[in-house]
BADRENDREN-259776 format. One record per residue: residue in three letters; x, y, z of N, C-alpha, C in turn. Coordinates in steps of 0.001 Angstrom, whole numbers, plus 500000, padded with zeros to 6 digits. Example, Ala and Ser with C-alpha at 12.3 -4.5 7.8 and 13.67 -1.06 7.14 Angstrom:
2
ALA513190494310507800512300495500507800513200496700507800 SER512850497750507080513670498940507140512900500030507870 
//
This chain:
332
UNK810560736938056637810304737681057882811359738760058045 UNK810896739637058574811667740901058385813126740815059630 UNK813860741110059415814902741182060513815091741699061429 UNK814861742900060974814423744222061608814189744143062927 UNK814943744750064261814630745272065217814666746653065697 UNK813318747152065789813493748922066057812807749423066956 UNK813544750240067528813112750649068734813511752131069074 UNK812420753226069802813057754506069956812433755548070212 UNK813399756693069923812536758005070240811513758948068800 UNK811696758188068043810601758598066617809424758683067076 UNK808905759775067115807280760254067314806762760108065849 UNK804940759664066190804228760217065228804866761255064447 UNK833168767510039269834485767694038887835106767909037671 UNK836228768781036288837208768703035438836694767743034084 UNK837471767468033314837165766851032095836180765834032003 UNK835834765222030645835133763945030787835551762715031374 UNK835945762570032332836698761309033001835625760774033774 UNK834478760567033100833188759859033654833728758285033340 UNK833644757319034929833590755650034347833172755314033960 UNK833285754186033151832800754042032281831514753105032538 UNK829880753313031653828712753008031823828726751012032423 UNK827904750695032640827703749308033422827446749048032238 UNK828402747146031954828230746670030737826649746632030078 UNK826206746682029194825107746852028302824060745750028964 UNK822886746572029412822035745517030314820940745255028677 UNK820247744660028720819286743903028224818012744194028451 UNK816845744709028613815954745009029132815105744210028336 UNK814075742897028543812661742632027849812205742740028808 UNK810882744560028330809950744571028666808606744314028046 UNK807220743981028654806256743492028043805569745467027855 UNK805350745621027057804962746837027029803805747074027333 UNK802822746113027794801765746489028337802116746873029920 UNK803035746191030805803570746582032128803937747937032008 UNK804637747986030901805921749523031075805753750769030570 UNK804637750477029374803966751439029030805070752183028155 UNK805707753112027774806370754015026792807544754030027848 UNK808598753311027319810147753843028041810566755433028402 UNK809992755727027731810731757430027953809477758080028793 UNK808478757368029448807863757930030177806576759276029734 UNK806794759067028378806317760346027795804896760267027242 UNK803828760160026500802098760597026686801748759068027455 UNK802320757849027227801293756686027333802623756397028647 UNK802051756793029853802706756666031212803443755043031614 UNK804666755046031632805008753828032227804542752971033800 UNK805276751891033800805086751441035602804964752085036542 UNK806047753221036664806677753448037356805286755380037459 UNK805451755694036305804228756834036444803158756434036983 UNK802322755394036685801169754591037319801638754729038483 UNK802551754057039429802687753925040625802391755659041616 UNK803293756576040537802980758111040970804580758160041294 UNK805650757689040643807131757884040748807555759076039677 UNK808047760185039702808001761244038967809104760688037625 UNK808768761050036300809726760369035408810701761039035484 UNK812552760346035977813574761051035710814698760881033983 UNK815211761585033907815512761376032750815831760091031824 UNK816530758789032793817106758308031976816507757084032523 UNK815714756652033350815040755510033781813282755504033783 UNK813131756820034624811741756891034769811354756288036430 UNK812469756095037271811909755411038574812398756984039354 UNK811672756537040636810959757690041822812774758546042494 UNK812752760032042410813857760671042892814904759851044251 UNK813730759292044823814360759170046381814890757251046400 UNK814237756868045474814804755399045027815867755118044063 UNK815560755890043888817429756163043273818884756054043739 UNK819224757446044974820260757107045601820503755435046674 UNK819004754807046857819204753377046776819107752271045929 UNK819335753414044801819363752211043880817758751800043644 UNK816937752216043094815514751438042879815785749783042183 UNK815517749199042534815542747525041721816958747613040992 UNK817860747323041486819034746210041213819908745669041942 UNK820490744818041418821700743686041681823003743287040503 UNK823838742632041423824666742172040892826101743426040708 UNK826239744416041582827484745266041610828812745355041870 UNK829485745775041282831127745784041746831564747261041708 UNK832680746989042768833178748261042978834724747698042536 UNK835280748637041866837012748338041573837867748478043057 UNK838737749657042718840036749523043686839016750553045529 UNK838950750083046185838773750684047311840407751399047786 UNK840695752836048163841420753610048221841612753919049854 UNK843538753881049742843648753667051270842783754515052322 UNK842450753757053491841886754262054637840054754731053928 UNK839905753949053664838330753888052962837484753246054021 UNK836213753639054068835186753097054185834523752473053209 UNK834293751126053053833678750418052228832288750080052508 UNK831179750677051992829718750257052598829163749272051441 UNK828844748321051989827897747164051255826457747236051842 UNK826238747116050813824486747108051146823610746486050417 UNK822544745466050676821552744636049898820324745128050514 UNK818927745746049273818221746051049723817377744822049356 UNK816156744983049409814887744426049710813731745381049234 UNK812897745466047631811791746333047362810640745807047487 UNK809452746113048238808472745504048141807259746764047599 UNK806318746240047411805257747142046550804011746575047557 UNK803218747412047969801932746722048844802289745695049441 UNK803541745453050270803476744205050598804488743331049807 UNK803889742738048639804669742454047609806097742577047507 UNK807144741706047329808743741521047066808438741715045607 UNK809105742775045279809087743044043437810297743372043397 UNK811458743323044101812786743713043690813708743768044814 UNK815400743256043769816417743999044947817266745093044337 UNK818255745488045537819212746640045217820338746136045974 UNK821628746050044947822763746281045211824189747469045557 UNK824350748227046495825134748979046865826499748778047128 UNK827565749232046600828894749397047106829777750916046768 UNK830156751390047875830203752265047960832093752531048626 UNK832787753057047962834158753431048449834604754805049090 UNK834596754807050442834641756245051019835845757175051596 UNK836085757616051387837404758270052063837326759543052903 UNK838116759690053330838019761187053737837700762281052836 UNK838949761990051520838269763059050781837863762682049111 UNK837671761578048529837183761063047680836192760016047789 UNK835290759669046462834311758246046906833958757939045380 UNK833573756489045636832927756011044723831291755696044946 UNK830726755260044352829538754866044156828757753814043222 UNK828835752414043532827954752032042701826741751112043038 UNK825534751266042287824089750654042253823826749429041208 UNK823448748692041644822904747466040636821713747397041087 UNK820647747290040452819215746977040849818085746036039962 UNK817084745159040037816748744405039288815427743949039583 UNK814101743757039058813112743191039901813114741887039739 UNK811886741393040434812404739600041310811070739405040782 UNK810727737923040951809682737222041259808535737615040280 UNK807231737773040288806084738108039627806079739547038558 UNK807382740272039215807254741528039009808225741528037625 UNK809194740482038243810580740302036544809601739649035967 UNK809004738914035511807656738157034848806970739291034039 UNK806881740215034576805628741520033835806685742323033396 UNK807948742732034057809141743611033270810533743060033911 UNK811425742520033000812517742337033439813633743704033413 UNK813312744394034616813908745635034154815093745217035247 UNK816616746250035168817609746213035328818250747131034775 UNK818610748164036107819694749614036227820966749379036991 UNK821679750096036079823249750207036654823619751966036680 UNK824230752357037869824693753630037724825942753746038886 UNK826790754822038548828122754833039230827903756469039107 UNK828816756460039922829531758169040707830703757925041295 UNK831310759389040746832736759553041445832524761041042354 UNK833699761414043268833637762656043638834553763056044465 UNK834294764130045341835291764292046194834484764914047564 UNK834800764944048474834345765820049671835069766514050000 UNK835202768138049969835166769245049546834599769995050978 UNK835508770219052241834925770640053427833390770967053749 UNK833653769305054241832021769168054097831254768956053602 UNK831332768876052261830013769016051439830755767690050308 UNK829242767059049418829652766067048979830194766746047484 UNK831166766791046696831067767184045409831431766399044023 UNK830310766364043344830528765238042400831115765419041013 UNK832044764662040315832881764703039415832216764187038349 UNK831916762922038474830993762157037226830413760974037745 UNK829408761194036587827897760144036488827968759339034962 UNK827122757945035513827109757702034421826368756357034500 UNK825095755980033770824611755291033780823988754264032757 UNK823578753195032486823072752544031223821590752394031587 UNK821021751854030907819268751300030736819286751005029661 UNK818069749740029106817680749650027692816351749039028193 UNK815164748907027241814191748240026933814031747530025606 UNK813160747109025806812909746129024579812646747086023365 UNK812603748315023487812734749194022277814061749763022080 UNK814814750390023184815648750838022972816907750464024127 UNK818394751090023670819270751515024672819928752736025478 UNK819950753466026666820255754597026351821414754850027361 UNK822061755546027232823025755619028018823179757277028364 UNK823356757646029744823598758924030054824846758976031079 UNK825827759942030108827061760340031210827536761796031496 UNK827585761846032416827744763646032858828738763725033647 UNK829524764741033116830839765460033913830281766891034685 UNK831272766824035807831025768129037269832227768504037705 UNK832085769828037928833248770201038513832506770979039503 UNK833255769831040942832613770791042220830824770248042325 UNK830141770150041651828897770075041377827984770657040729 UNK828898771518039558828793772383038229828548771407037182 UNK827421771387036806827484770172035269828197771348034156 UNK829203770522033390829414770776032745829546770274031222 UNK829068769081031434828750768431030083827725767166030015 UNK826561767251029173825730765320029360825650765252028207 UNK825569763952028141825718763098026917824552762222027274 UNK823405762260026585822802760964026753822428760223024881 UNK822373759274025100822414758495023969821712757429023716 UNK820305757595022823820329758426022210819229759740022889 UNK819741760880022333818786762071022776817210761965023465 UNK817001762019024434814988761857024541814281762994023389 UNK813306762459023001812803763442022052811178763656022566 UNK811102763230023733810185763503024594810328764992025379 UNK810270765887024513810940767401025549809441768190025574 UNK808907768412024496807454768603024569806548768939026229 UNK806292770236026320805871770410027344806015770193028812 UNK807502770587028713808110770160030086808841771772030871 UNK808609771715031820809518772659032516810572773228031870 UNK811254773889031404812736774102031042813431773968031524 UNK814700773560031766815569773350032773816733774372032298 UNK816983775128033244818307776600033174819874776378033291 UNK820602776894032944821537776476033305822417776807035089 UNK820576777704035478821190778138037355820890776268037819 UNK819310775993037112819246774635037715820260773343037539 UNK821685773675036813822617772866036743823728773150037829 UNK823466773962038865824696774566039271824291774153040843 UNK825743773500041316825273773245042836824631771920043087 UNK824542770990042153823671769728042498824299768604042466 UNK823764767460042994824167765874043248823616765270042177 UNK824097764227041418823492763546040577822771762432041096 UNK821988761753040944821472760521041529822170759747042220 UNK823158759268041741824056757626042600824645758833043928 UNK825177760085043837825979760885044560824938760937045692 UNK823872761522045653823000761842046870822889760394047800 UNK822963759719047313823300758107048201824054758362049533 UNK824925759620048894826225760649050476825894761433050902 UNK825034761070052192825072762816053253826004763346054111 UNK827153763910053509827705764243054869827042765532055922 UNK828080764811056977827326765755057903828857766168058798 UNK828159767821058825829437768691059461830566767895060692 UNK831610768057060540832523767305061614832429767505062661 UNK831466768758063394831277768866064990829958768699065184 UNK829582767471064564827924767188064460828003765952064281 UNK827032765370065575827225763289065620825912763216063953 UNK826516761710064063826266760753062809824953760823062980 UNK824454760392064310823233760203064276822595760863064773 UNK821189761862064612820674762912064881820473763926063906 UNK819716765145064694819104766248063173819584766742062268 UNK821983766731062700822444766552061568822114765956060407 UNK822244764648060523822309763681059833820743764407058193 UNK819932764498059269818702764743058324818986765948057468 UNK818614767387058561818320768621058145819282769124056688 UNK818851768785055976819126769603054648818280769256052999 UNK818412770266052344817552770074050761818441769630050116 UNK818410768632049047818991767820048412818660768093047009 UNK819750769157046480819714769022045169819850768495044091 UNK819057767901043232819308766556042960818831766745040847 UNK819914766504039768819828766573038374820452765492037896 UNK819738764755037177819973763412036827820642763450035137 UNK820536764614034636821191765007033214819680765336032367 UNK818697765456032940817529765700032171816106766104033397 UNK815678766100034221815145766366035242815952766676036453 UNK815406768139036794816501768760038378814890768596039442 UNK814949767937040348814419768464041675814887768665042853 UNK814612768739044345814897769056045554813904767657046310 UNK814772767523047150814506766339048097814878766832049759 UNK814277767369050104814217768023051781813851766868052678 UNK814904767123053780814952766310055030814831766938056279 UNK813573766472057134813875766827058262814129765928059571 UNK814125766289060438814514764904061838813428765072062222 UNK813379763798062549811801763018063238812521762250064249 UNK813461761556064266813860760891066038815261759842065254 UNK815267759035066314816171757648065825815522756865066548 UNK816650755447065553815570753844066138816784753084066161 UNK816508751785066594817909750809066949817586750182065650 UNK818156749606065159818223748438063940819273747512064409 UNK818692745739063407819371745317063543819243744138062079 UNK820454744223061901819971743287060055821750742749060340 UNK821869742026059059823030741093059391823965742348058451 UNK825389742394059547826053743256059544826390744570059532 UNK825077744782060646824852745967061006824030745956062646 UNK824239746193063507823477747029064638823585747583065354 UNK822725748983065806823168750206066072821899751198065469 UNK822425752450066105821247753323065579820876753987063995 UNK820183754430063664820185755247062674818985756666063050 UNK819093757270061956818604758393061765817211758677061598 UNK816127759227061740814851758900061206814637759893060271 UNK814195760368059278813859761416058797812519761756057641 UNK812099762669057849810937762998056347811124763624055729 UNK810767763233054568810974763400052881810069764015052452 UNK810508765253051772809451766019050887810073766030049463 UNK809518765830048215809852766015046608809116767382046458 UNK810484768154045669809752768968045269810398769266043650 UNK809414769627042767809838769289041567810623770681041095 UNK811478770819040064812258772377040003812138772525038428 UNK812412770994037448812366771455036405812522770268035011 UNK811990770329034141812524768851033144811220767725033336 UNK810295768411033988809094767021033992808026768169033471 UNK806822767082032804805623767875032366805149768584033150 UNK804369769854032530803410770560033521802765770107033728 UNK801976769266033359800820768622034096801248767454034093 UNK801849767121034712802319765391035204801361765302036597 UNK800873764401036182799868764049037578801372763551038405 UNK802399762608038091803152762045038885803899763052039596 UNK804338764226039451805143765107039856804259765622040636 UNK802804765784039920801994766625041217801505765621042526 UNK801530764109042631801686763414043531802368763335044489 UNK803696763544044168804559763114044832805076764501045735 UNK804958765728044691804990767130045993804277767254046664 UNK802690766660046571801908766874047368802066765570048963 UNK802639764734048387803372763628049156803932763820050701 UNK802857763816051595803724763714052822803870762025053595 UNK803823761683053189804039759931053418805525759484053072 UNK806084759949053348807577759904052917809063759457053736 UNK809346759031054086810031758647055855811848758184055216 UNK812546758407055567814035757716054837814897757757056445 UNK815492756144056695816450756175057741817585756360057233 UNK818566756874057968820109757042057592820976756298058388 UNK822123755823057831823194754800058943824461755665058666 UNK824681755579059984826408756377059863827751756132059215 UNK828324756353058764829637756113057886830806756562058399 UNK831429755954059708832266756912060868833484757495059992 UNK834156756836059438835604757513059031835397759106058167 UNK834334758852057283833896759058056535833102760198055951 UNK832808759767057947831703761016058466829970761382057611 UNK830039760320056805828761760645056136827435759598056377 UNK826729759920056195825178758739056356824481758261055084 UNK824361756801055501823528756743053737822360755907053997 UNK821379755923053266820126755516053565820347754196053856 UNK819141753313054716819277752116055647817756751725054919 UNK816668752642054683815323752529054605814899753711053907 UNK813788753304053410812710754358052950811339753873052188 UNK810779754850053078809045753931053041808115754746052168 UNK807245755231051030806872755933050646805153755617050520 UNK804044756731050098802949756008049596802978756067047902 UNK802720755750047362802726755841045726801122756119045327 UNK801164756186043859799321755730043830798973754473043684 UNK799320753709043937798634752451043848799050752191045146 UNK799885752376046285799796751628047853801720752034048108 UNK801582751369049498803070751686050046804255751085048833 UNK804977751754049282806283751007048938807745751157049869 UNK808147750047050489809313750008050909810634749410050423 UNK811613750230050664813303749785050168813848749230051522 UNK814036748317052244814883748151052908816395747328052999 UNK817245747518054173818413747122053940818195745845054554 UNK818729744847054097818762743371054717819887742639055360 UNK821030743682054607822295743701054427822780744441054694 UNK823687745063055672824186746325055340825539746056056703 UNK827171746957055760827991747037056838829287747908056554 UNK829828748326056885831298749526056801832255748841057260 UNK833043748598056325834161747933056958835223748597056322 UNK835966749329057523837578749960057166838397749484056284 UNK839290749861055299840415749159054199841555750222054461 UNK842451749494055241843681750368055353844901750239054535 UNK844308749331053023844920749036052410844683748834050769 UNK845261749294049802844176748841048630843884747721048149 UNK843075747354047656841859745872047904841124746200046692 UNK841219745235046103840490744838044977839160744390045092 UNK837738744477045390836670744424046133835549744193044542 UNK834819743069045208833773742765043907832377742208044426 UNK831254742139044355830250741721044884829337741270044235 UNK828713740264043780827683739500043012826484739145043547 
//
């Protein structure tokens, strides 16, 4: 039963010093569920559903910065006067519990960490035991979030791949993925303007919002979210739709309401039915929770339609707790 109480005004960076990748996950998938790992002619899960393929997983732009399906995360040293956000999601598919997501997140005034564990559950690990790990570092940069390095693992029952990317400011300046996709064949090109200025996946997880602008409200929403994962760049636009009260264990208080538009920029097929789904996509909704020290908001919720039926991420878990001290912090 859901926890959930809501209520409201919602109407209708420098060198390669990327951390290092999440120990080597394991992936057995049944390949009739998953269809081609790299997402490329014979469409995976996640394309079926109408989730646009990103480079190094293949799950949906906006399930990402929550982590789409995993668990089991740690964060190292939390850094004095941090905000520490923990967060346990909850994925369901039509209804359906097919997964969780693990969040921990180290915030500062002017640096952060980021990390995601995600994993599916029940009927759904049965058809694919899939399991993503990804981390981000960065800095905040008056105002604005700016990311240093990415870096993530995946494997399937065919392969392993690992992608890590260095930023300066939010300039890519170097990816490594391993081994190479050789799925490039009829895809968008991606430029090197579309490398310049963007959040990597785990990073967009951070909205800040200007310092003479509350946490909660059209701040929080109003902005396009540039978003390059080391092989697919799109835009993720927010606007304000209202706020609602929530209440889940270790957390209650308001959040943000907002709608989600995908829009694709570059690195996916031209004719990807999934890319053309999901821009055409107005079913899209993402709440935000405030991050006071921190000043930033990070998703609480997000409800989408797919092609096969809804899908929701929610938080079950979620809480900020100040460290005015450094703390060794781990979460299982």
């Amino acid at each position: 039963m859901d926890s959930r109480s809501a209520k409201g005004d919602c109407g209708g960076r420098g060198a390669m010093d990327i951390p290092p990748p999440a120990d080597k996950i394991v992936l057995q998938t049944k390949a009739a569920a998953l269809g081609a790992a790299s997402g490329g002619a014979a469409p995976g899960l996640w394309a079926r559903l109408g989730f646009p393929r990103l480079g190094f997983h293949g799950d949906h732009p906006l399930l990402r910065p929550f982590g789409l399906a995993l668990c089991c995360l740690g964060l190292g040293l939390a850094s004095a006067e941090a905000d520490v956000v923990r967060a346990r999601y909850s994925v369901s598919l039509v209804g359906l519990h097919i997964g969780e997501v693990a969040a921990v997140g180290s915030l500062d005034p002017a640096t952060y960490r980021v990390d995601l564990n995600a994993k599916l559950t029940g009927l759904a690990a049965m058809l694919a035991n899939v399991k993503m790990a990804l981390a981000s570092t960065g800095a905040f940069r008056k105002g604005v979030v700016a990311p240093a390095s990415f870096a993530t693992t995946s494997a399937s029952a065919h392969e392993t791949r690992t992608v890590r990317m260095s930023l300066n400011a939010g300039n890519v300046k170097k990816v490594e993925i391993i081994p190479p996709f050789e799925d490039k064949e009829g895809r968008v090109p991606v430029t090197e303007a579309h490398k310049r200025n963007i959040l990597d996946p785990t990073s967009a997880f951070i909205m800040a919002v200007p310092d003479d602008q509350p946490l909660v409200g059209p701040a929080a929403c109003n902005r396009t979210i540039p978003i390059y994962d080391g092989f697919v760049r799109f835009d993720i636009t927010l606007s304000y739709v209202g706020t609602r009260d929530v209440e889940v264990k270790g957390y209650s208080g308001p959040v943000t309401v907002c709608a989600a538009r995908y829009t694709p920029i570059s690195g996916h097929k031209w004719d990807s039915r999934s890319a053309r789904f999901m821009a055409q996509n107005r079913e899209i909704e993402a709440w935000l929770a405030p991050v006071p020290r921190a000043h930033v908001v990070v998703p609480f919720h997000v409800a989408l339609t797919t092609l096969v039926g809804g899908a929701v991420i929610d938080a079950v878990e979620f809480s900020v707790e100040p460290t005015d001290h450094l703390t060794a912090t781990t979460t299982h």
